[in-house]
Steps between C-alpha positions, in 0.01 A plus 500: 500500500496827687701843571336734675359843503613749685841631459770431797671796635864482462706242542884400578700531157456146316803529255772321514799519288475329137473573108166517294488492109339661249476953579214595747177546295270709684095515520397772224141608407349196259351509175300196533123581489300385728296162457253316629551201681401153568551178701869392402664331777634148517451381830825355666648113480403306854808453744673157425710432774610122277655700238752603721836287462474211833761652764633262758349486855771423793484391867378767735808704616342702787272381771091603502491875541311630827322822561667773229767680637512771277817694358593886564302686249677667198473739225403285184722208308818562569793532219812298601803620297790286599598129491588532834147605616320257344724189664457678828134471492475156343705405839245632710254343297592185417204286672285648311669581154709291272714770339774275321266302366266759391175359660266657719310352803130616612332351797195574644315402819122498617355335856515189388777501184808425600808684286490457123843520323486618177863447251441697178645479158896503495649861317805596370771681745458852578660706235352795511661776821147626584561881343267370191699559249595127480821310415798672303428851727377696246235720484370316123626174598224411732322198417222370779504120314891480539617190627133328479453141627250234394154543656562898535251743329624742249472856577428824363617855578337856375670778628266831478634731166244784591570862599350569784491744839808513641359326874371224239138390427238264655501177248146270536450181303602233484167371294488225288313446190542189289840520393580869624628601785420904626656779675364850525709832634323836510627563128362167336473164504716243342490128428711200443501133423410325838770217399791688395436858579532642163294854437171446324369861501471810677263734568588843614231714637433882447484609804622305863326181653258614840409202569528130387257204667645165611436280211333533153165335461420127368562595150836715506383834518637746771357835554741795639489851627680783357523870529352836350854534415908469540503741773608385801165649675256381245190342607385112434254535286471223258452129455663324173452163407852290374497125378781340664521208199552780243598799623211714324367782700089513442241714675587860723244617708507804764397402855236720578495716865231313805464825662686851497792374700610196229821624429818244548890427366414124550237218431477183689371223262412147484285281220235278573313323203452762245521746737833763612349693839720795552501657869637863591485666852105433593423422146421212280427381130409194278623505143431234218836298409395455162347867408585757738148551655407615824315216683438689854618784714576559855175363686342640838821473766333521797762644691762223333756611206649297242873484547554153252470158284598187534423337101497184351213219523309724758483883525583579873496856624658651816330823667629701796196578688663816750386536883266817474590603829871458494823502272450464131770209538289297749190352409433150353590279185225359245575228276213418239446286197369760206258317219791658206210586250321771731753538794236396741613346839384100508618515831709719762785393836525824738797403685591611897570866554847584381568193332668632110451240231845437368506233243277249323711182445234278318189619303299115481496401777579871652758547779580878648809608685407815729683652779401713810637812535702446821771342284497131699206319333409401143198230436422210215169527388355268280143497398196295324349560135212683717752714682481323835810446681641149502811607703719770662830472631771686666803315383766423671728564213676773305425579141593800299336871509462466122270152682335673781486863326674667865738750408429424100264709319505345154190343383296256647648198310835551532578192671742254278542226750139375514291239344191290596313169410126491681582415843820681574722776463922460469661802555930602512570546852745538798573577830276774639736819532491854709266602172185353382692454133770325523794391186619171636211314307700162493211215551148453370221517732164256426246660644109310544235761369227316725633486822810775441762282670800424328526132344913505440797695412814457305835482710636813444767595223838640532552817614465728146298254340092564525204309351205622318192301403414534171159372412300147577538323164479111405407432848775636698684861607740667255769616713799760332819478752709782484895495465682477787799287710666449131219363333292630250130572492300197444099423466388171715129351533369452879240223554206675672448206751829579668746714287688240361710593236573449144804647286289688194794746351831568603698815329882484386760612783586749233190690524497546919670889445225570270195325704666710809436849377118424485411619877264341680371861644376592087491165325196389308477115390258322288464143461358378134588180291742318676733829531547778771544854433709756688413855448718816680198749649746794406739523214739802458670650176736317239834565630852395369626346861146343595256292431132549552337171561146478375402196480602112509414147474548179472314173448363263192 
C-alpha cells in the first residue's frame, strides 16, 4: 500500500458539515524511548473476488459503445444535496444506471469486444441527502452503514481530531501492515484497525514531518524526515525510523551536508530493500533501514543533478541534466536504475531535449509518464530489466496531472489510478482536454507495454463518477469507482483480456456524502486484503459545524 512523499500544496476545503466524538487530542512531544526494530509485518490476504455475495447479471440495456465521446470536464466528485437532483440525473442516465434498483452497469469495449453489461449487487434506497451527515439531519446522527442492503460492504469513518494550521495539513498514508491501517500528518502518525477503523496507537513526533516516502519497506518499517525544530523555517535535518505494526519510534540519525550548499525545508524519499535514499536540490543519500547508516553519498554528476526516487522492488532515480548553453529549465531528463546498497547507476535513459519526467506509474516492469515543455505532448515509456526501451507512446488519451506530473509537482509516485501485470499498463482516463491533466478520469485505459498501443477501454462512466485502477491482484485489475449519478462508490475487477467486469464491493447509499468529500484532486487510496482505503491528502482543524474526513473504507 502506498501514500506518497511530498506534501501537496493547498487544496479546496474538504469539510463538510457533520459531528465527531470524543474532544480533539492533539500530537504532543512522546515519552516513548526509542527502540530498535525488526521485521514485523504481516503481508496482506490475496483478492477473492468469490467471497463476494453472487449479484445478478441482466440483458444488455445499451447498444456496443463506439469511439469515447467524452464528457465536459469538472472539478472533482460532485456533492448532490437534493432529492430532486439526484432523480434529474438518474433521468439522463438511465441507459446506463439502474438507480431504483440500486445496481450499477459497466461496459467496456476493445477492437474486437463487443459491449459488456455489467448489473451489480442490488442496495438499499438512497437515504442519505448527500451533505454527509446522513439520515435524521444531524450533525451526530450520521451513520455511513444506514439503510445497508445484503451484499453491501460495511464502512468506516475517522474524522481527523488533531489541531492543526489553520489552511490544514498535508495527510500521507494510507499504509497497511497486517492488521493496521496508517496515516501520518506533519504532527504524527496514527493507526487503526484496517476492519473497523478503531485507533490502535499514535505516535506524535517532536518536531514536524519533511518528508515521508511512498510506502514502508517489506517488513513494516517507514523512515521519515523531520526538522531541526518547530519553527516554521527550520531545516530538514533528520531521518527517524517508526514501526507501523507498533507504533514504537527506534533509531534518529542527522542527515549529514554533500557539499556546502546542503541546506533544505524538505526531503524527497523513497525505500528500496533495506535502503531509504533521500534526495535534496543536487544532492543525494543512502541510509540503512534497519540502523541508520550511511550507505553512499552524492556520486560524480557529470553535469546531471538528482531531483528524485521512485522506491519499492527497484530503486529508480530521476536527474535533470541542464543545457549548459541555455536556460537552467531546458536541458534533458535521466531516468536510471540505482544498485540501493551503493547508489551506483546499473543503468541510465537520457530522454529528448526538454522532455520533464513526470511520473513513474509501475516500478517491475517500469513505465514513465513525461511531458514536453510546450504543454501539448506527454509520452508512455516502458522499459526492459536492462533498461532498453520496449515501447513509447503518445497517447491519445487524457489522464490526470497527478498521472502525467504537468502542472503537478508532488512526488514522482503520486499517481493513484495505476497498476500493472507484465505486459501492460491500465491507467484512469478520459477525454483529452485544453490541458495535458485533465479531471474527467471516467474509463480505464489498457495499455500494451510492447508495442504501446492501446488493447481496450471501459465505456465511460457518468458524468461525476471516475475510475481508478487499483493494483493487478488474483489475476485481474482492481478498479475503485467513485460516487456519482446517485450511486455510491464501488470497487469492480476488470479482466485484462478485454475489461470485462466483475462486481468486487459495493458501499451503502448511506455512505455516498461521506465518500464525496474525498476529492479526486488530493485523494490517496490503497488496496490491501480484500478492502480499499480512502485517505483525504489535507485535513483541517476539529471544528463544531464540520467534519474533517481523514480516512475511510470499506470491504471484508
Amino acid at each position: 500500500m502506498t501514500g506518497r512523499t511530498s506534501g501537496a500544496g493547498p487544496e479546496p476545503d474538504e469539510r463538510e458539515p457533520g459531528g465527531f466524538g470524543p474532544p480533539p487530542a492533539p500530537f504532543g512531544p512522546s515519552a516513548a524511548s526509542p527502540a530498535p526494530l525488526g521485521p514485523s509485518a504481516v503481508p496482506p490476504a490475496p483478492f477473492d473476488a468469490s467471497s463476494v455475495p453472487p449479484a445478478p447479471f441482466g440483458p444488455p440495456t445499451v447498444p456496443p459503445a463506439g469511439p469515447p465521446s467524452g464528457v465536459p470536464p469538472h472539478s472533482g466528485v460532485t456533492r448532490r444535496s437534493r432529492p430532486a437532483v439526484a432523480a434529474a440525473v438518474a433521468a439522463v442516465v438511465a441507459a446506463l444506471l439502474l438507480i431504483g434498483g440500486g445496481a450499477y452497469r459497466l461496459t467496456v469495449h476493445g477492437a474486437e469486444d463487443p459491449a459488456r453489461p455489467l448489473a451489480g449487487p442490488s442496495g438499499s434506497p438512497t437515504v442519505d441527502q448527500g451533505d454527509g451527515r446522513g439520515p435524521g439531519g444531524t450533525p451526530a446522527a450520521y451513520d455511513p452503514n444506514t439503510g445497508i442492503g445484503p451484499g453491501e460492504a460495511r464502512v468506516w469513518l475517522r474524522d481527523n481530531q488533531a489541531e492543526v494550521a489553520g489552511a490544514g495539513t498535508s495527510q500521507y498514508g494510507p499504509w497497511r501492515v497486517g492488521d493496521t491501517v496508517v496515516g501520518a500528518i506533519s504532527s504524527g502518525i496514527t493507526a487503526y484497525a484496517a476492519t473497523d477503523g478503531q485507533e490502535k496507537w499514535k505516535l506524535p513526533l517532536q518536531t514536524p514531518l519533511c518528508g515521508v516516502p511512498p510506502a514502508p519497506s517489506t517488513t513494516g518499517v517507514l523512515i521519515v524526515a523531520v526538522r531541526e525544530s518547530t519553527s516554521e523555517t527550520s531545516r530538514c535535518t533528520h531521518l527517524q525510523q517508526i514501526d507501523l505494526a507498533t507504533g514504537k519510534a527506534g533509531w534518529k540519525v542527522p542527515v549529514p551536508p554533500e557539499n556546502d550548499h546542503d541546506s533544505t525545508v524538505q526531503f524527497e524519499l523513497a525505500i528500496s530493500g533495506d535502503t531509504v535514499a533521500v534526495v535534496r536540490p543536487a544532492v543525494m543519500s543512502g541510509f540503512s533501514v534497519t540502523d541508520g547508516r550511511k550507505l553512499f553519498g552524492t556520486s560524480k554528476t557529470n553535469g546531471c543533478y538528482p531531483s528524485g526516487f521512485a522506491g519499492g522492488s527497484r530503486l529508480i532515480g530521476i536527474r535533470h541534466c541542464p543545457d549548459p548553453n541555455g536556460a537552467l529549465a531546458s536541458g534533458r531528463a535521466m531516468i536510471e536504475e540505482l544498485d540501493p546498497a551503493t547508489g551506483t547507476a546499473r543503468w541510465t535513459y537520457t530522454y529528448e531535449p526538454d522532455w520533464t519526467v513526470g511520473r513513474v506509474l509501475s516500478i517491475d516492469p517500469l513505465v514513465i509518464a513525461a511531458h514536453h515543455k510546450d504543454k501539448k505532448t506527454w509520452s508512455l515509456t516502458a522499459f526492459a530489466a536492462d533498461g532498453t526501451v520496449r515501447s513509447r507512446t503518445d497517447p491519445g488519451f487524457g489522464v490526470s496531472g497527478r498521472c502525467n506530473g504537468f502542472g503537478n509537482a508532488s512526488g514522482f509516485q503520486e499517481c493513484y489510478a495505476a497498476a500493472a501485470d507484465a505486459d501492460t499498463l491500465y491507467l484512469g482516463a478520459g477525454k483529452p482536454g485544453s490541458s495535458l491533466g485533465i479531471d474527467d478520469t471516467n474509463q480505464v485505459v489498457a495499455v500494451d507495454l510492447n508495442t504501446g498501443k492501446e488493447r481496450w477501454r471501459t465505456a465511460e462512466q457518468p458524468k461525476g463518477r471516475t475510475m481508478w485502477p487499483l493494483a493487478f491482484e488474483g489475476g485481474r485489475v482492481v478498479v475503485y469507482l467513485t460516487p456519482g449519478s446517485g450511486e455510491p462508490g464501488a470497487v469492480v475487477s476488470l479482466a485484462p483480456a478485454d475489461g470485462a467486469a466483475q462486481p468486487v464491493l459495493r458501499s451503502p447509499a448511506a455512505a455516498t456524502g461521506a465518500q464525496g468529500v474525498f476529492y479526486t484532486h488530493g485523494l490517496r487510496t490503497a488496496w490491501a486484503g480484500g478492502r480499499v482505503f480512502l485517505l483525504n491528502g489535507r485535513v483541517y482543524s476539529p471544528d463544531p459545524g464540520k467534519a474533517s474526513r481523514a480516512i475511510l473504507s470499506f470491504g471484508k
